[in-house]
N, C-alpha and C positions, 0 to 999 in steps of 0.2 A: 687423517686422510690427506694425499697430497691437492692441492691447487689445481684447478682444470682452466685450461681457455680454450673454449670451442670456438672453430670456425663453421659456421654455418653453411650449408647450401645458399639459403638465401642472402647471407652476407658476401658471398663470393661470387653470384649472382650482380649484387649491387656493386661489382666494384665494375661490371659490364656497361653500366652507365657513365662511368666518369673515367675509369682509364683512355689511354689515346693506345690505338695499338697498329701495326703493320700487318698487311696480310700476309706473312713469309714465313715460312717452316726454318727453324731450327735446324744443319745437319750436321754430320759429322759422327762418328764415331764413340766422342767423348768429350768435347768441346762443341758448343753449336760456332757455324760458322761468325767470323767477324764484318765479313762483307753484305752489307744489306741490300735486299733485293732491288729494283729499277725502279723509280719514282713511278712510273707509268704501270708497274704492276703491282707496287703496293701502297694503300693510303695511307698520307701522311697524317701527324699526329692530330693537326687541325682539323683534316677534313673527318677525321672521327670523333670529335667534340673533347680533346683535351682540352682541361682549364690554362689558361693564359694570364697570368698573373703580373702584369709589369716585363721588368725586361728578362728573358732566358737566363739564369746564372752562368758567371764564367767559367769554361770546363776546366776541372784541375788540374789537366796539363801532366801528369805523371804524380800530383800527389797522393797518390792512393785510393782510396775506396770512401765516399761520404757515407759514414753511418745514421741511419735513420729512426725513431723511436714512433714517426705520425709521416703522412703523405705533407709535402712541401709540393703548393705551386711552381712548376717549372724543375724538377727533378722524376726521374724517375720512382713507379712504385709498382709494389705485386703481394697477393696473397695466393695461399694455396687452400682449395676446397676442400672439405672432408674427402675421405679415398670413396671412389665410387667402386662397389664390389659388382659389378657388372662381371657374369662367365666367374664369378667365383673368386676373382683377381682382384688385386689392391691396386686399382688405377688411381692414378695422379694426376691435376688437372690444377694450372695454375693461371692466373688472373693478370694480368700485368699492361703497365705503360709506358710509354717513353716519356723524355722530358719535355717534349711537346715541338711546334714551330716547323715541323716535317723530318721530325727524328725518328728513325724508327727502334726497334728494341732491335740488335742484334745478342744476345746470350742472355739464358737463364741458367744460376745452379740453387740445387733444392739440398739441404741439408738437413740429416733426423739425428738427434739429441734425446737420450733417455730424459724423460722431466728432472728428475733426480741427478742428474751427471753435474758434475762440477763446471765454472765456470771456464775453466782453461781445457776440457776435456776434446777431444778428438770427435766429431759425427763417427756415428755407426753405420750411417751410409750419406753418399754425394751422389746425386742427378743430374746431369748436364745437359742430357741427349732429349731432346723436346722437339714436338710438330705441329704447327699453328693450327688448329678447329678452326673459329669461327668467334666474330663478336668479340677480340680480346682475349681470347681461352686457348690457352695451351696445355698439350698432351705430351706426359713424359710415355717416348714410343715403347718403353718396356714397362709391366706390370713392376709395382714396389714389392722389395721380401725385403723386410725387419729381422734382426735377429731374436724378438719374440714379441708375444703379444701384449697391450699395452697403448699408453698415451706417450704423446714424442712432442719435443716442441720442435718447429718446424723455422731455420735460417732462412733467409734468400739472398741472392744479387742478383740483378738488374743493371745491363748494360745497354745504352743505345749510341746510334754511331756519329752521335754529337759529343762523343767523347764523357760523358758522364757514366759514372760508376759505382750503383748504391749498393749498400750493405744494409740488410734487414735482421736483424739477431732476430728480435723477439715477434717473428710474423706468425702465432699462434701454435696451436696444438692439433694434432691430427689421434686419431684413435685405429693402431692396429688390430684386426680382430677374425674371433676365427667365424666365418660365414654360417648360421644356424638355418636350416630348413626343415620343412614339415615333407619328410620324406613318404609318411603314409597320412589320410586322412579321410573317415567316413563316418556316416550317420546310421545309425538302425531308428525307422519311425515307425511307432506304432502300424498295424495295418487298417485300423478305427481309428485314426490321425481324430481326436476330437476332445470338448473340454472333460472330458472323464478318462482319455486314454492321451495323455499329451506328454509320456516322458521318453525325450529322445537321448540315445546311448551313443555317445563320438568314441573311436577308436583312431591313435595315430602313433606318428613316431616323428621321432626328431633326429637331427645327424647337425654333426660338426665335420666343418672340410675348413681343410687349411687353404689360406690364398696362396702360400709361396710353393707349397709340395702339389695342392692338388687333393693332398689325401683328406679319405671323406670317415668318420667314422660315428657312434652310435652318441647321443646327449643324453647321460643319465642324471638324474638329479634333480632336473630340470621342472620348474613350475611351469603350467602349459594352463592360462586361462580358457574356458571352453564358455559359450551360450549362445543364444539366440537374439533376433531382435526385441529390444525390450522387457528380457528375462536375465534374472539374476544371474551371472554366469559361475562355473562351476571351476575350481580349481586340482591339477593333479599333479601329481610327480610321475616323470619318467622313468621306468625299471632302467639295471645297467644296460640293456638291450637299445633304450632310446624308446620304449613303446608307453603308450598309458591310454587307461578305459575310462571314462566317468560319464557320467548321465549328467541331468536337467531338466526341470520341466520349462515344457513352453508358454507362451502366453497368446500365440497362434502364430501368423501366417509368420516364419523364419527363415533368416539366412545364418544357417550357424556356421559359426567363426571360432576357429581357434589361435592363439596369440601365445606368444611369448616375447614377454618384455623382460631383458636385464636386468637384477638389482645394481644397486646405486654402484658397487664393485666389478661387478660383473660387466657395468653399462662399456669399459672400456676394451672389454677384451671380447666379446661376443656380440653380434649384430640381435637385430627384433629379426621377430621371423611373423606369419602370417599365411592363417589360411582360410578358405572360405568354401562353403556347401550351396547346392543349390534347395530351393524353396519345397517343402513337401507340399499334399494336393490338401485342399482343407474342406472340409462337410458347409453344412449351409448353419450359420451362426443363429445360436439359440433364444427367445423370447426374453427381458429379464424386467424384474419389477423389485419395487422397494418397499418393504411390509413394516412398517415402527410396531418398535415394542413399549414404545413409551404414548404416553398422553399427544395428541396432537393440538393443545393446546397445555404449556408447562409455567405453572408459576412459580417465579424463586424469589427470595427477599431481596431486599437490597441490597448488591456489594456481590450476589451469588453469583451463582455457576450453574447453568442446564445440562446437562447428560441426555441426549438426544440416543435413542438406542432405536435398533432394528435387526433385518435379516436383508442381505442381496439374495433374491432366490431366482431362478432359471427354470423355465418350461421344459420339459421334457415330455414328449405325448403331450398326454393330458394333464400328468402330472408339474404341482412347481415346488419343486427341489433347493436346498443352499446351493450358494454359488461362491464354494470356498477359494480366501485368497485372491478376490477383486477389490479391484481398486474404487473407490466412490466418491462422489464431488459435493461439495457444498457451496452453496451459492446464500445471500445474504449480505445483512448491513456490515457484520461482522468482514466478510470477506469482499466491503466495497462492490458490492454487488457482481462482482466477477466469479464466476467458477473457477475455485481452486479445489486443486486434488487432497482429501483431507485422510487419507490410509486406506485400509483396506480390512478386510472383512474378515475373521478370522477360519480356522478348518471347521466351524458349522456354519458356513455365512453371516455369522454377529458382527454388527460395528456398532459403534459408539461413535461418537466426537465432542468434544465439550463448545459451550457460548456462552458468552460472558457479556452480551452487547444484545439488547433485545430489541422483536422485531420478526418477522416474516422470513424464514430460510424456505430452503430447497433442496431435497438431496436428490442424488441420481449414479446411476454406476456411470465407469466411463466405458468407452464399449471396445472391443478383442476381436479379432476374427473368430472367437469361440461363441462371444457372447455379442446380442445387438445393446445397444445401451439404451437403458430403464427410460420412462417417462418421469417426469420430475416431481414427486412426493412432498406436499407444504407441510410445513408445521409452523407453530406462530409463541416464540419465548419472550413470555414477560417477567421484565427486570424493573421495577419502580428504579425511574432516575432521576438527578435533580433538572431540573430548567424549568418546572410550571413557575410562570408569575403573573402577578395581574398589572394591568396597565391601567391607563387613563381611569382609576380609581378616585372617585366621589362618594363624600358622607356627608350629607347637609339635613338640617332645619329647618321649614319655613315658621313661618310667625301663628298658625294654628297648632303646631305642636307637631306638625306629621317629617317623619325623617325622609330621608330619600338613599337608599344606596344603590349604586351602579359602576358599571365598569366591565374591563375585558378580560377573561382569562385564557394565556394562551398555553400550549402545551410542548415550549421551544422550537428545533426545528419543523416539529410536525403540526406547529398551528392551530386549528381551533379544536376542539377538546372535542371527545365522539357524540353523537346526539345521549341526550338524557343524565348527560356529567352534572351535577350541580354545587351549591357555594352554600356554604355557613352563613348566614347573618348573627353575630355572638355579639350579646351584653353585659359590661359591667358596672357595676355602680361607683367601682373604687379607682377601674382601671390595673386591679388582678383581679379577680377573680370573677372570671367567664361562665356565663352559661348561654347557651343554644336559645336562640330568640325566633330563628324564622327560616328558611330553607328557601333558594329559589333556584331554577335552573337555566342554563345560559344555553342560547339559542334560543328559548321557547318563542313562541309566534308573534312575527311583529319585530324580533329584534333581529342584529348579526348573529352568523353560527358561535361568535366568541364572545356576546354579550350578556349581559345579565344586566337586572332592572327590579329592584325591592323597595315598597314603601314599609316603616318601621316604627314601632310607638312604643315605647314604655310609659304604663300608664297612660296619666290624659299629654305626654309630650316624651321627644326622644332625648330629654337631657339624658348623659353621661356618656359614658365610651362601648362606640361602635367599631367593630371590625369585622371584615371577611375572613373563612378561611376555606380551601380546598383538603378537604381531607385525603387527598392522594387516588389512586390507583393502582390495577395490574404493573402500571407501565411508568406511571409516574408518583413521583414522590409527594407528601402533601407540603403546603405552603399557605400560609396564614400571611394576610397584609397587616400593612401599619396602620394602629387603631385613631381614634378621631375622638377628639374630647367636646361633645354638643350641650354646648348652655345659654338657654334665656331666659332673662329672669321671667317665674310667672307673674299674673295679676289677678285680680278678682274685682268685679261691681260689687257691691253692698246696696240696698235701698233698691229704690229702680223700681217701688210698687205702688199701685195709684189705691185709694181709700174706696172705692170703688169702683163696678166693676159693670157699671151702666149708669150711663149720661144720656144729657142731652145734645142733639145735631148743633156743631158748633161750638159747642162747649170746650171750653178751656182744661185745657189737663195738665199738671205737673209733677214731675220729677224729680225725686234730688236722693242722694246717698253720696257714697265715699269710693274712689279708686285705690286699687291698695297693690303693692307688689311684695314680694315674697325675697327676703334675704334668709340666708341660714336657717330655713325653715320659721321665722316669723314674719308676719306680714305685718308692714309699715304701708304709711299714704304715701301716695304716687298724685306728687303737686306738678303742676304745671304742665297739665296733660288733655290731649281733645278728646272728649267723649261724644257720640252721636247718638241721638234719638230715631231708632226706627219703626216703621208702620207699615204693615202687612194687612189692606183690604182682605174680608171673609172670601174667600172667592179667586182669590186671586195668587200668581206665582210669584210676583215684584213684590219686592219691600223696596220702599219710598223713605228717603230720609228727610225728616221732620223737623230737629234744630242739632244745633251744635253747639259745644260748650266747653270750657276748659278749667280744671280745677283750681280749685285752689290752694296755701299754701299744705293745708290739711288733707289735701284730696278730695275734699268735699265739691261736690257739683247741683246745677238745679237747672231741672229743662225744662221746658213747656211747649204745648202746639196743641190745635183744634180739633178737635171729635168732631171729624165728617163723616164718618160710617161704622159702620160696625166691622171690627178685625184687631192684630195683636199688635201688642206692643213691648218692644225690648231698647234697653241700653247699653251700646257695644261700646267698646276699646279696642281701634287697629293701631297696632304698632307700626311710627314710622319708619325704623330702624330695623337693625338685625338684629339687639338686644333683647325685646321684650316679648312676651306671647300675648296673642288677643286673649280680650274677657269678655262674657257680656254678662248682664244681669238675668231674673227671670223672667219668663214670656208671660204677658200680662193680656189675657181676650178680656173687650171693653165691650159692651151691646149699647148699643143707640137707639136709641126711642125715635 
């Protein structure tokens, strides 16, 4: 394929901004004149906003013609516009400026060159004879004939009467061609114009007319695009005659348009052509709603994919019918919450769409002049996904043996997890091997929507390893925390029991056994440790401490205190630390006489 350079409308356009030009016609027969018009009737280059770049160059005085490759401040320049085929004709219309300082252009010549012509070869044709428009724009006063159809590259010169003299070889490409119109064109519409009778039938023709002869004749061959507003359009070829039939269905209120656009080959030798219908009358557009065939609540595994299925249907009477071949939206997480267009419905009104992002959609038709568009249809797809975690997570011991677990579970961006979600409490003895210890649920009353709160005991204390976990959801994946290793050593009183179990008021009582703590499962004395003596009145809710005492190297201890009434008696061990767990000995009821 050969090389193209278009000149543009709007690039020839643009040159109306920055050329300097005079208002003066061109005459002459074949030469435009050399004398330029009266300062006083034409503006000079300034007063048209030539650029002025330093000082005007020296005119060359008889050296011949400056050749040009780009516009230079302070010389002349000119482009020539696509040919405007106005009446059928290849008019020409060139762009040009002087070299500025109150020069004006006296002469243009326009030179056409086959693309392909060698570089020493002859124009096929020369333009002289031009008459100033407006704004810089000159008209060659006779319509162009090329010797045939085709792209031309296009010479210039440019002279102004400040004695400069430019040569433009390569000032673009112009395209000859033969003029295409839409000699016939009509519509047949249904006469129940509506969404069950909607296929309208164009009938037209095409002709080719030559710019230089005038002569008009029939375009066979020809691809002629045909549709309506918003409807697929329909393609045809012109018989030798120039004529073609084809249909289409509409999609409602239309302005049908027929087109023909040039292939890539074609683009140079033949013009676009273009035609247009007016709008048919349209019925009063029909009820529509959106029916699922699928679950309105869908669960898929992790990683899946939802197939979201339905029908678009349409009222008719009474009846609701498919409404094959519409278009319907979906709105959701998936689609940022924006309604986008997700296809359309097939010839029983079936759609599908797939989601892959769970969450709460919406579907709905979009609406036609045939059809009103639907009310919006929920349906709600759950995908388990990751982001649960728990936060501000706590696993403690105190010193009677009771654990404590608490903390928040959130459910990433959507926050606190739905009422009645709940948490694992799980124990092990080894730190592998898990089993189910307790259940609690987050939010229950009294705490945040994202809280939880468990007391936990193995056995008489929560030594070993504790951990939460969520075992997941529809929507969310499960997620187990990091486990907690809980140890203090235990302890035990020994002794601690009185020989009798009634005294007398006042009487003297004593105590003694041994403290003992627990390694590796054998218990050793626990020396150098406070044990207290307590007293619990018959009657009464206080216990009163009695004496105190600290072991010795053996563990062994010995208390003593008075029998003033009748009530129990025990000997505890509080830990002062976080190492050890309380003990007490056994309750011992004394009666007093």
């Amino acid at each position: 394929m050969r090389p193209r350079l278009f000149i543009s409308t709007s690039v020839a356009a643009g040159f109306l901004a920055t050329l300097a030009l005079p208002g003066q016609a061109l005459a002459g027969p074949s030469v435009p004149s050399s004398t330029p018009m009266k300062a006083a009737d034409t503006p000079t280059a300034d007063a048209t906003g030539a650029p002025t770049v330093g000082d005007t160059p020296t005119p060359p005085d008889g050296q011949g013609p400056v050749i040009l490759s780009k516009p230079v401040p302070g010389l002349p320049w000119a482009a020539a516009a696509p040919f405007d085929y106005t009446n059928d004709r290849a008019n020409l219309r060139v762009s040009a400026r002087s070299s500025g300082k109150g020069a004006t252009v006296t002469s243009l010549t326009v030179r056409f060159y086959p693309l392909d012509a060698p570089a020493d070869a002859a124009p096929v044709l020369t333009v002289t004879d031009f008459e100033y428009v407006d704004a810089g724009v000159w008209r060659a006063t006779n319509p162009v004939v090329l010797p045939a159809f085709g792209a031309y590259r296009v010479a210039l010169d440019v002279r102004d009467d400040h004695g400069f003299d430019v040569t433009l070889p390569a000032g673009g490409t112009v395209d000859y061609q033969q003029v295409v119109h839409f000699s016939q064109y009509t519509q047949s519409v249904p006469s129940d114009f509506d969404f069950d009778h909607r296929t309208v039938t164009v009938h037209g023709a095409l002709t080719l007319t030559d710019p230089g002869t005038g002569q008009v004749s029939p375009f066979s061959g020809a691809t002629v695009s045909v549709g309506g507003s918003g409807s697929d359009p329909s393609k045809a070829t012109t018989d030798a005659d120039g004529t073609f039939t084809t249909s289409f269905d509409a999609i409602g209120a239309i302005q049908t348009f027929g087109e023909y656009e040039p292939g890539r080959e074609d683009s140079w030798t033949h013009t676009h052509a273009y035609a247009y219908l007016s709008q048919p009358d349209l019925p009063a557009s029909e009820p529509t709603r959106i029916r699922f065939t699928s679950p309105p609540d869908i669960n898929v595994p992790a990683g899946g994919t939802a197939t979201v299925t339905g029908v678009v249907e349409r009222k008719v009477g009474d009846a609701w019918l498919p409404a094959p071949r519409t278009f319907f939206e979906l709105s959701g997480p998936q689609t940022g919450s924006d309604w986008i267009s997700s296809g359309f419905s097939d010839d029983q009104g079936a759609f599908s769409t797939l989601i892959s992002q769970a969450g709460s959609y919406q579907v709905r038709d979009e609406a036609t002049d045939f059809l009103q568009q639907s009310p919006a249809e929920g349906v709600r797809v759950h995908i388990p996904q990751p982001g649960a975690q728990f936060t501000s997570l706590s696993i403690s011991q105190d010193a009677t043996g009771q654990g404590l677990v608490a903390g928040h579970l959130t459910l990433g961006q959507a926050g606190p997890p739905p009422a009645g979600t709940t948490v694992q409490v799980q124990y092990s003895a080894d730190g592998k091997t898990w089993r189910h210890a307790a259940t609690t649920t987050v939010g229950r009353q009294g705490l945040g929507k994202d809280e939880f709160l468990c007391d936990v005991r193995q056995g008489s204390n929560a030594n070993g390893y504790w951990r939460v976990s969520f075992l997941g959801n529809r929507d969310w994946l499960p997620v187990t925390g990091k486990a907690v290793h809980l140890l203090r050593t235990p302890t035990r009183i020994t002794g601690g029991r009185l020989s009798t179990t009634h005294a007398s008021r006042n009487q003297k009582l004593a105590f003694s056994g041994s403290l003992q703590q627990s390694s590796t499962g054998t218990w050793h004395a626990y020396g150098h440790a406070t044990v207290r003596l307590w007293f619990q009145p018959t009657g009464s809710k206080t216990w009163h401490l009695m004496s105190t005492a600290t072991t010795d190297a053996h563990g062994q201890y010995s208390l003593s205190a008075k029998d003033t009434s009748t009530g129990t008696w025990y000997v505890a061990y509080q830990s002062p630390d976080t190492h050890h767990l309380n003990s007490t000995s056994v309750h011992t009821r004394v009666d007093v006489k």
